[in-house]
C-alpha positions as CSV (number, residue, x, y, z in Angstrom):
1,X,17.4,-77.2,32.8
2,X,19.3,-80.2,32.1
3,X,19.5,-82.8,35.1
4,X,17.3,-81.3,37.2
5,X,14.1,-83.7,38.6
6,X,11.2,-83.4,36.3
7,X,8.9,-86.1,38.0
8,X,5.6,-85.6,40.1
9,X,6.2,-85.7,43.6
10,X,4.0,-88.6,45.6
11,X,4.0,-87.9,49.7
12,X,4.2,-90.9,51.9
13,X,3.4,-90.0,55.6
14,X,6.4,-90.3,57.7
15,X,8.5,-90.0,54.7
16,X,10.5,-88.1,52.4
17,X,9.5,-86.6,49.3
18,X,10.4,-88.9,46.4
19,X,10.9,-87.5,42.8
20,X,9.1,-90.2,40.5
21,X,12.1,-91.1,37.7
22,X,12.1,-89.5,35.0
23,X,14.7,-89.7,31.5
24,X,15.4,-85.8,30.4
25,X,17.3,-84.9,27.8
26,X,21.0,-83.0,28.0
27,X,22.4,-80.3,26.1
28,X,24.2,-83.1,24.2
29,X,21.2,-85.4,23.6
30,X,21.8,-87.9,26.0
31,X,19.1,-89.3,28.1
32,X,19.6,-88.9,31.9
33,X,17.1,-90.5,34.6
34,X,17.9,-88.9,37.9
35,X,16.2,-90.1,41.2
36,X,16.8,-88.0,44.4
37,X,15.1,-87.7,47.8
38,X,14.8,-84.2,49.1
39,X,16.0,-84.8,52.2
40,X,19.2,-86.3,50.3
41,X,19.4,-83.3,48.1
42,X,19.3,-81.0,51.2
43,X,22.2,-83.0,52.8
44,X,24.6,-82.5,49.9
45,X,23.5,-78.6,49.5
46,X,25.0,-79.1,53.6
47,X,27.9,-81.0,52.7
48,X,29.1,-78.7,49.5
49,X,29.3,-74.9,49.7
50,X,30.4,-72.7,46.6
51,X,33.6,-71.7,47.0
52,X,35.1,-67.7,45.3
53,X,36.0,-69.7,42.5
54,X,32.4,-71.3,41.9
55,X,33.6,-75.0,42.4
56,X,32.2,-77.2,45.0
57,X,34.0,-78.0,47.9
58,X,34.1,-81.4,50.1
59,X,33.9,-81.0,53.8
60,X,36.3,-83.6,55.4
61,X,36.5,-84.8,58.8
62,X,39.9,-84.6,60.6
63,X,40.7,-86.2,63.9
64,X,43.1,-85.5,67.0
65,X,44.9,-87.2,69.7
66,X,43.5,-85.9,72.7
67,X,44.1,-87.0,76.4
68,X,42.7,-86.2,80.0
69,X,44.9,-84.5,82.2
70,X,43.6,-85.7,85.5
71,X,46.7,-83.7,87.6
72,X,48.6,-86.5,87.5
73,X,52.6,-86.3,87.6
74,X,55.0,-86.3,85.0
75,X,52.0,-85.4,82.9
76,X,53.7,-85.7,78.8
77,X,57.2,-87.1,79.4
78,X,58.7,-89.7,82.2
79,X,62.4,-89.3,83.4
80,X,64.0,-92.5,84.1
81,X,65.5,-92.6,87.3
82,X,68.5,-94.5,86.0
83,X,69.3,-93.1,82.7
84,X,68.0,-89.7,83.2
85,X,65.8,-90.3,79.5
86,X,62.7,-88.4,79.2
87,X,60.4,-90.3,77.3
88,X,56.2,-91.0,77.2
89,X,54.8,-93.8,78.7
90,X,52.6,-95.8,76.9
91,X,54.0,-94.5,73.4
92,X,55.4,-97.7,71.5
93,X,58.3,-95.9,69.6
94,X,58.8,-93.8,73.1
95,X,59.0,-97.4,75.1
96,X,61.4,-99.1,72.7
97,X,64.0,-96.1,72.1
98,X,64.3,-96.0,75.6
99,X,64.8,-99.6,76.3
100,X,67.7,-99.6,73.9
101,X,69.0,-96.5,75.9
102,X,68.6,-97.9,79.2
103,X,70.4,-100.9,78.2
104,X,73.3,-99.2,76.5
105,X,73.4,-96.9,79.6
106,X,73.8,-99.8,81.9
107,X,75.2,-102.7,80.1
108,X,77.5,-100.8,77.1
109,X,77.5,-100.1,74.0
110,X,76.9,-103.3,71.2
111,X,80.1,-104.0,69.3
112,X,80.7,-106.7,67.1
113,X,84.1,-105.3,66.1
114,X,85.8,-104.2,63.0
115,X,87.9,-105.6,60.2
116,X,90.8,-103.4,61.0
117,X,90.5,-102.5,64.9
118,X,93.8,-101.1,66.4
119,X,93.8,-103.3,69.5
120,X,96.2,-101.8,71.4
121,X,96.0,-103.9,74.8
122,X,94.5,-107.5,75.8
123,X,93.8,-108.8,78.7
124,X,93.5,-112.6,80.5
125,X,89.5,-112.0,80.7
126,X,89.6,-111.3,77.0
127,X,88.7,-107.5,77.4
128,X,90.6,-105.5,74.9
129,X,91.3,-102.0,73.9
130,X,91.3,-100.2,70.7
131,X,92.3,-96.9,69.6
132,X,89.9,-95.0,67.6
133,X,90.8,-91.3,65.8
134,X,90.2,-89.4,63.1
135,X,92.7,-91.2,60.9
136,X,91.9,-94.5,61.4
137,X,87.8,-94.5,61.8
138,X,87.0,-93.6,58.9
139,X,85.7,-89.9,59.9
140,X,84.6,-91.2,63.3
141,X,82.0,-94.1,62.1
142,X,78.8,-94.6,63.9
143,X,79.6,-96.7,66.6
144,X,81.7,-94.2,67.9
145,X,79.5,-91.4,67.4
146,X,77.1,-93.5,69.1
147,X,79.2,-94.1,72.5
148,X,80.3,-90.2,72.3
149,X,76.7,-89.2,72.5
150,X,76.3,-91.5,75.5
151,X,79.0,-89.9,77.5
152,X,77.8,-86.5,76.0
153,X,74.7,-86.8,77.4
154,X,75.5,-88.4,80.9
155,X,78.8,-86.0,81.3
156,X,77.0,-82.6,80.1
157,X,78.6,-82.0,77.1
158,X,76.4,-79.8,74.6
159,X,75.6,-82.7,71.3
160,X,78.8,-83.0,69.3
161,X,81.1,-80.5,71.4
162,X,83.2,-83.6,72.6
163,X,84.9,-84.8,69.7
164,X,87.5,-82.7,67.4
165,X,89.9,-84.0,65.1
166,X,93.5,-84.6,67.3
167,X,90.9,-86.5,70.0
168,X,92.1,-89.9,70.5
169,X,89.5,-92.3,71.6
170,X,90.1,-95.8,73.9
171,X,87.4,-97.8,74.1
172,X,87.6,-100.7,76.1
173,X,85.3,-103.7,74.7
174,X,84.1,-106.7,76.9
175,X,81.6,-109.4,76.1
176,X,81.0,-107.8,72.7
177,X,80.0,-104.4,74.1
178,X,82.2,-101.1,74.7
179,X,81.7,-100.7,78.8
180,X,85.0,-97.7,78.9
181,X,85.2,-94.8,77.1
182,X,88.4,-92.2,77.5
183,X,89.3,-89.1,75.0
184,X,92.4,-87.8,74.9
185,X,93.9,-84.7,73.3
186,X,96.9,-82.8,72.8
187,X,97.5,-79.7,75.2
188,X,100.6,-77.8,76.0
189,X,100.0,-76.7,79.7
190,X,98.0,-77.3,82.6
191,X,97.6,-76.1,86.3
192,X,98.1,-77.7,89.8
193,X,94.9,-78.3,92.0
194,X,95.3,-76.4,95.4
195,X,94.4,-79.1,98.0
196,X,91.8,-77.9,99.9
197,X,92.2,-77.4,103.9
198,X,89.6,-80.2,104.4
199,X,92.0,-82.6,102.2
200,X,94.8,-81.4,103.7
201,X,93.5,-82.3,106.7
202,X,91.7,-85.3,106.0
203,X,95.1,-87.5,107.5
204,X,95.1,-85.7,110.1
205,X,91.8,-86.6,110.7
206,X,92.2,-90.0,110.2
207,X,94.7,-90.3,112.7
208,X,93.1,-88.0,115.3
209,X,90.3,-90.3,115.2
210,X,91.8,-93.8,115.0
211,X,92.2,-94.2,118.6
212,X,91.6,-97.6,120.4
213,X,89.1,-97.6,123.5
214,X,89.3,-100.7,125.8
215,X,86.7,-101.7,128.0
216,X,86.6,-104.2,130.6
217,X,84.2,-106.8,131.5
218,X,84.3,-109.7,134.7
219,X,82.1,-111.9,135.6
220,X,83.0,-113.8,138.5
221,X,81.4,-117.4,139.6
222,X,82.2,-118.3,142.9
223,X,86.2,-118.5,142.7
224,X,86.8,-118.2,138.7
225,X,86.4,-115.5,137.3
226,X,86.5,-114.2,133.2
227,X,87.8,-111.4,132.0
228,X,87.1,-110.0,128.5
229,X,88.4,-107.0,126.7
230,X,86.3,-105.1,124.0
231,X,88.5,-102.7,121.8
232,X,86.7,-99.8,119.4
233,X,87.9,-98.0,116.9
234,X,86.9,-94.8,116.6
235,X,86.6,-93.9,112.7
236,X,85.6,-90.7,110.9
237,X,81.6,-90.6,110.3
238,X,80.6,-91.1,106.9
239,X,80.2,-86.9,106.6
240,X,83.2,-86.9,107.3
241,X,84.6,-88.7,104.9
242,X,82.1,-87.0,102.1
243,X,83.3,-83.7,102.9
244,X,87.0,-85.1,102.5
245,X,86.1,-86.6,99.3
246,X,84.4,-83.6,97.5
247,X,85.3,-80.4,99.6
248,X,83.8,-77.9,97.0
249,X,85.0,-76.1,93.7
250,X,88.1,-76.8,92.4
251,X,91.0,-74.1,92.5
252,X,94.6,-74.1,90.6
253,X,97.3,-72.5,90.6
254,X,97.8,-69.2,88.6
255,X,100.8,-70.6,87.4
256,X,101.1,-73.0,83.8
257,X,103.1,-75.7,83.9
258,X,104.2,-78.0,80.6
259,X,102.0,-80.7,79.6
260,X,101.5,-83.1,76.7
261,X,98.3,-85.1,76.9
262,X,94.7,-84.1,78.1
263,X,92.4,-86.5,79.2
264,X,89.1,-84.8,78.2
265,X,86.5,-87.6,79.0
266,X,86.4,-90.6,80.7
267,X,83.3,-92.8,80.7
268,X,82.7,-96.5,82.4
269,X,79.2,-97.8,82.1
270,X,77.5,-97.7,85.8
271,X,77.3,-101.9,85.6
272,X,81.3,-102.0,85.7
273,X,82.6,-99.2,87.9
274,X,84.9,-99.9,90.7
275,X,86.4,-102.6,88.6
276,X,89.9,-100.5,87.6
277,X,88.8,-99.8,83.7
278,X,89.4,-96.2,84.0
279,X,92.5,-96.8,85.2
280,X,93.5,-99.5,82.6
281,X,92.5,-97.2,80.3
282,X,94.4,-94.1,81.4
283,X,97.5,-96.6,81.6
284,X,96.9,-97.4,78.0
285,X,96.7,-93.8,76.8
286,X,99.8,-92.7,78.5
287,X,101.9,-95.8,76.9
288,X,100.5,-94.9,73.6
289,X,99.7,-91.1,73.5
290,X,102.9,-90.4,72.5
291,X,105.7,-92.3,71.1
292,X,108.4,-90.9,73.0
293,X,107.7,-93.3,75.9
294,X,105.2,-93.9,78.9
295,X,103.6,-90.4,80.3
296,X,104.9,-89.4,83.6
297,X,102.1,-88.0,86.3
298,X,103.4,-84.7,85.6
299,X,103.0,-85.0,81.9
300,X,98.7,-85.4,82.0
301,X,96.4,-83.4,82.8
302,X,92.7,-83.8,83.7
303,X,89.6,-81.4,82.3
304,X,87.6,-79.9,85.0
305,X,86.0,-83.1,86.4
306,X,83.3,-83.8,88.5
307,X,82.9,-85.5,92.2
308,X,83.3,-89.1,91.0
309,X,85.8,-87.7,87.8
310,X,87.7,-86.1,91.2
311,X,87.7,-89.1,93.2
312,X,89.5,-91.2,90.3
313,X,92.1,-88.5,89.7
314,X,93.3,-88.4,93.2
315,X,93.1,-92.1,93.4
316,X,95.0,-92.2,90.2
317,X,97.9,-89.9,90.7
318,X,97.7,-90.7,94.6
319,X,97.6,-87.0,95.3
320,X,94.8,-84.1,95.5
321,X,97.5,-82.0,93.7
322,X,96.9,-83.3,90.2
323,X,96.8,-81.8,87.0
324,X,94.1,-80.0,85.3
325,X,93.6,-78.0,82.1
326,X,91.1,-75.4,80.2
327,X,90.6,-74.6,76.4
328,X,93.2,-72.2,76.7
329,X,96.1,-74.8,77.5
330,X,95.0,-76.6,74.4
């Protein structure tokens, strides 16, 4: 056979076999010289298996990431306490996605600005607001995609429920980043809240409980004596307050009454709450909404909002009675 090992075979002790060389002739006359240890040959017999088709087969190696699970916490993915992310420590494309989230989450949005902005409102600290819809965005561009998924995912809206085509988007931009976010849409009614008996009660409470207590205290040396008068307030404990400010579910009236804007979202980076930017925003959307004029109280509505989206509508319209609509009043 041509190309197998001809030579005499010579044992060393300790040692493999060794073929002496020797040249052979092939089928097409060529002289081959083949040297091969059997212990080599036996390893590539190993190595090679005959597959159904009669051609040899390579075995490769693969490899796998594997880690000990020791029963430690939070075992394949960490959830920021801040920004809610899941992520996995230690992964290097885990660690810097969530960086850039965590900063956007807490510091805005970066913005740089566009050509053609529509500023629709400036103010002394050089914080503006622009109006963003489907007209003028050019098919909502990817900034504001990218601030609608933040107050997607931070308000509960399922991914890309929030936006539709007659939203109008203020975003309020500071210090080159958007820190306010507020969508409004077109609706045609809305419902009253029923105040709650705890709201409804809550001045009363205040009042009951703001009552002055005077105490008395002399000290006398000799003939002179001082006199000093302590007053206390008596205020409302902080549960009290709490169950004033978030009572439990919301309930409306059965009744529809005519409305012309909805304010669907409104978002302020956690950095630059309690600093009025929800409001300047709302008061923005209702001089601009429509161009009929300003918006009355009566003429907005809120969607279903949360504890802290409750809290700025009653501070807003300066009533628990406000305004709120559902996808059928749209």
């Amino acid at each position: 056979m041509a190309g197998s090992c001809l030579g005499v075979g010579t044992r060393v002790k300790g040692k493999a076999r060794i073929c002496s060389p020797r040249s052979v002739r092939s089928s097409s006359g060529r002289k081959l010289t083949q040297i091969r240890t059997v212990a080599a040959a036996k390893g590539t017999a190993e190595a090679k298996r005959k597959s159904s088709g009669g051609e040899l087969v390579s075995k490769k190696r693969s490899y796998a990431q594997f880690h000990l699970e020791l029963g430690q916490p939070d075992f394949v993915l960490h959830t920021c306490s801040v920004c809610s992310m899941m992520y996995a420590r230690g992964n290097d494309n885990d660690e810097k996605v969530h960086k850039a989230y965590h900063k956007n989450y807490f510091e805005g949005v970066p913005f740089k600005g566009w050509r053609n902005e529509a500023v629709i409102a400036r103010s002394e600290s050089r914080d503006r607001v622009i109006l963003a819809t489907d007209e003028n965005s050019c098919m909502w561009n990817s900034k504001v995609k990218e601030v609608i998924t933040v107050v997607e995912k931070e308000l509960g809206f399922a991914e890309g429920k929030l936006l539709h085509k007659l939203c109008k988007v203020y975003l309020y931009i500071s210090v080159q980043r958007i820190v306010g976010c507020l969508v409004t849409e077109p609706i045609k009614t809305a419902h009253r809240v029923i105040p709650s008996s705890t709201e409804e009660s809550h001045s009363d409470l205040l009042a009951n409980n703001t009552e002055l207590r005077k105490t008395d205290h002399t000290l006398e040396f000799g003939k002179i004596s001082f006199k000093r008068e302590i007053i206390k307030r008596n205020t409302p404990s902080v549960k009290n307050k709490e169950e004033c400010r978030d009572p439990g579910a919301i309930i409306c009236e059965k009744a529809a009454v005519p409305a012309l804007c909805g304010f669907r979202a409104i978002w302020v980076v956690t950095s630059r709450r309690r600093k009025r930017i929800g409001s300047k925003l709302m008061d923005v959307a209702r001089k601009t909404f429509c161009e009929a004029g300003t918006l009355g109280i009566s003429h907005f509505a809120f969607s279903p909002p949360t504890s802290s989206g409750k809290a700025l509508a009653c501070s807003y319209c300066k009533t628990s009675a406000f305004l709120v609509y559902k996808d059928g009043d749209v």
